[in-house]
C-alpha positions as CSV (number, residue, x, y, z in Angstrom):
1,X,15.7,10.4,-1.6
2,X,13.5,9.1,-4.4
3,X,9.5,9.6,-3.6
4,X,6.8,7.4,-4.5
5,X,3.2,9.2,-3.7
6,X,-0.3,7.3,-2.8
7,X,-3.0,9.0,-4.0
8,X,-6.3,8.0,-2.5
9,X,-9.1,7.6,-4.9
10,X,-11.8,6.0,-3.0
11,X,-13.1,5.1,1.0
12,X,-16.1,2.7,0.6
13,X,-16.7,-0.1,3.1
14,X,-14.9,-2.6,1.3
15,X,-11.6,-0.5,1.9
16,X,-9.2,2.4,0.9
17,X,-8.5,2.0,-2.9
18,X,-5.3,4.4,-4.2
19,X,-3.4,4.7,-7.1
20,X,0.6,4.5,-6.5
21,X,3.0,6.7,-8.6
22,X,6.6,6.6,-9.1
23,X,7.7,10.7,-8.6
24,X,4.6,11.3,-11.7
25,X,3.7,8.1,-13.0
26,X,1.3,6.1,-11.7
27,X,2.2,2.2,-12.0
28,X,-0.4,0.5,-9.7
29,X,-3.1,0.3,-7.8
30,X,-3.6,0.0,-4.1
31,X,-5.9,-1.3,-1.5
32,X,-5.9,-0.8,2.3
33,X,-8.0,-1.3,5.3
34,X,-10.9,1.3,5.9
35,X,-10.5,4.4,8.3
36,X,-10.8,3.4,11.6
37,X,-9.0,5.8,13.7
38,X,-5.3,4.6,13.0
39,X,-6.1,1.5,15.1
40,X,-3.4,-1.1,14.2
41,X,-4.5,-3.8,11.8
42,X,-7.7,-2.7,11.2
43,X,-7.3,0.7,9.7
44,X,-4.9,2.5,6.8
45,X,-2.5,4.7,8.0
46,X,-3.2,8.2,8.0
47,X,-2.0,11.0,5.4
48,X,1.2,12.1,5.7
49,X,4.9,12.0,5.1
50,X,6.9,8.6,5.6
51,X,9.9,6.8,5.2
52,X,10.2,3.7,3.8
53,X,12.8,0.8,4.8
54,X,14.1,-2.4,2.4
55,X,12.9,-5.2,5.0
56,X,13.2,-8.9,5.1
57,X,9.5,-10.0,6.0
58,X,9.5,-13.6,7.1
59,X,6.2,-13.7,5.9
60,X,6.3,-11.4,2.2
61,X,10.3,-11.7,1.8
62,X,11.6,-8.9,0.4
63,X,9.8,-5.5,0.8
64,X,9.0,-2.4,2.3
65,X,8.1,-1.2,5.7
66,X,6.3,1.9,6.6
67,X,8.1,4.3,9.7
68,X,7.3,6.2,11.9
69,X,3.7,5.6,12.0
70,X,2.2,7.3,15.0
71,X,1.3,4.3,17.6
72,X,1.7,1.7,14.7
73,X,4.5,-0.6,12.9
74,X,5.1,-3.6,11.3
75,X,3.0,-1.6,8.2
76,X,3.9,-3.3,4.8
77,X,4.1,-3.4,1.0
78,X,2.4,-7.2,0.3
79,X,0.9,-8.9,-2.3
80,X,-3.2,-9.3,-1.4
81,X,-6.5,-9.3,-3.3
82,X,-9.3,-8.3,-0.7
83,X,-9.5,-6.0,2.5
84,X,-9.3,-8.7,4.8
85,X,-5.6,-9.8,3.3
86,X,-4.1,-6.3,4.3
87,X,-3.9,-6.5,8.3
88,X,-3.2,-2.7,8.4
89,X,-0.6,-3.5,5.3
90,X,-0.8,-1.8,2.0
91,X,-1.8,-4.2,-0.8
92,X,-0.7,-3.8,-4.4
93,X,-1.9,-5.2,-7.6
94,X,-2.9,-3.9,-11.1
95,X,-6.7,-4.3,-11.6
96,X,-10.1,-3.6,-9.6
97,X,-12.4,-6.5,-10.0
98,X,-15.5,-7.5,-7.8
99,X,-14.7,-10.9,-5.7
100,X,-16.6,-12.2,-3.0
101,X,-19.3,-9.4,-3.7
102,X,-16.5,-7.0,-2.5
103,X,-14.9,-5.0,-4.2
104,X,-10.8,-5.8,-4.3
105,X,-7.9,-6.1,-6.3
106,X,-6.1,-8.2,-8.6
107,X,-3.6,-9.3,-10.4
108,X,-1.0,-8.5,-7.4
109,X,1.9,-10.7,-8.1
110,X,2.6,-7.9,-11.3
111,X,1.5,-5.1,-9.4
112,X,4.1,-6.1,-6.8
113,X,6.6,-7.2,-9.6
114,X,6.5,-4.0,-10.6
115,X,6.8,-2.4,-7.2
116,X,10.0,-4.1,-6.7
117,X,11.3,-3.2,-9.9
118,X,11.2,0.4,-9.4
119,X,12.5,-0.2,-6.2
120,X,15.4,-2.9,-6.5
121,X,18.4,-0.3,-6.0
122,X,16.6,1.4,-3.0
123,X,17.1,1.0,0.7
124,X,14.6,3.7,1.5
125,X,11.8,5.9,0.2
126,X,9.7,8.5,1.0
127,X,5.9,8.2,0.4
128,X,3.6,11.0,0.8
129,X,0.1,9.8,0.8
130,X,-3.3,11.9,0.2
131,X,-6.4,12.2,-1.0
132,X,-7.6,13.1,-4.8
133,X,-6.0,13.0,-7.8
């Protein structure tokens, strides 16, 4: 099963920045909620191991959800630009930029281009997610 890995670079109050790589190369950027326990839609998931399922989101359309979260589901792939778009979700885009006075992402319609393009043939996926480069 191919493996995509989220390496987290950065826990500030305006939220959980990573860098997502495809086996070794990294192709976007990332942005989740802050630590807050695993609590759904107001934290990012924890480290760990997951699977990945193709899902039709009647909300994002075609995409990915996170399983097996302990006490948590409905965790997506989405398009977003600041903390407050994620939900609990993991946002993807290209670029960190400052908006709002918070720090967030952007250009997230080609970061999630992208995503699905490395994607397109898959059903699932593993993701390992962690801290550091």
């Amino acid at each position: 099963m191919k493996q995509f890995k989220l390496t987290r670079i950065a826990y500030i109050p305006d939220g959980t920045f990573g860098v997502l790589f495809d086996e070794d190369i990294p192709f976007c950027l990332t942005l989740e909620r802050e630590w807050n326990d695993n609590k759904k839609n107001i934290s990012c998931i924890p480290r760990g191991e997951y699977v990945c399922k193709r899902i039709e989101s009647p909300k994002f359309g075609d995409t990915f959800e996170v399983l097996h979260v302990s006490k948590r589901s409905n965790i997506l792939f989405h398009k977003g630009n600041i903390e407050d778009d994620s939900h609990g979700c993991i946002l993807i885009g290209e670029q960190y930029h400052k908006y709002k006075n918070k720090i967030s992402i952007k250009a997230s319609r080609e970061g999630f281009a992208e995503f699905k393009w490395r994607t397109e043939d898959l059903k699932y996926f593993k993701l390992r997610i962690k801290d550091g480069i």
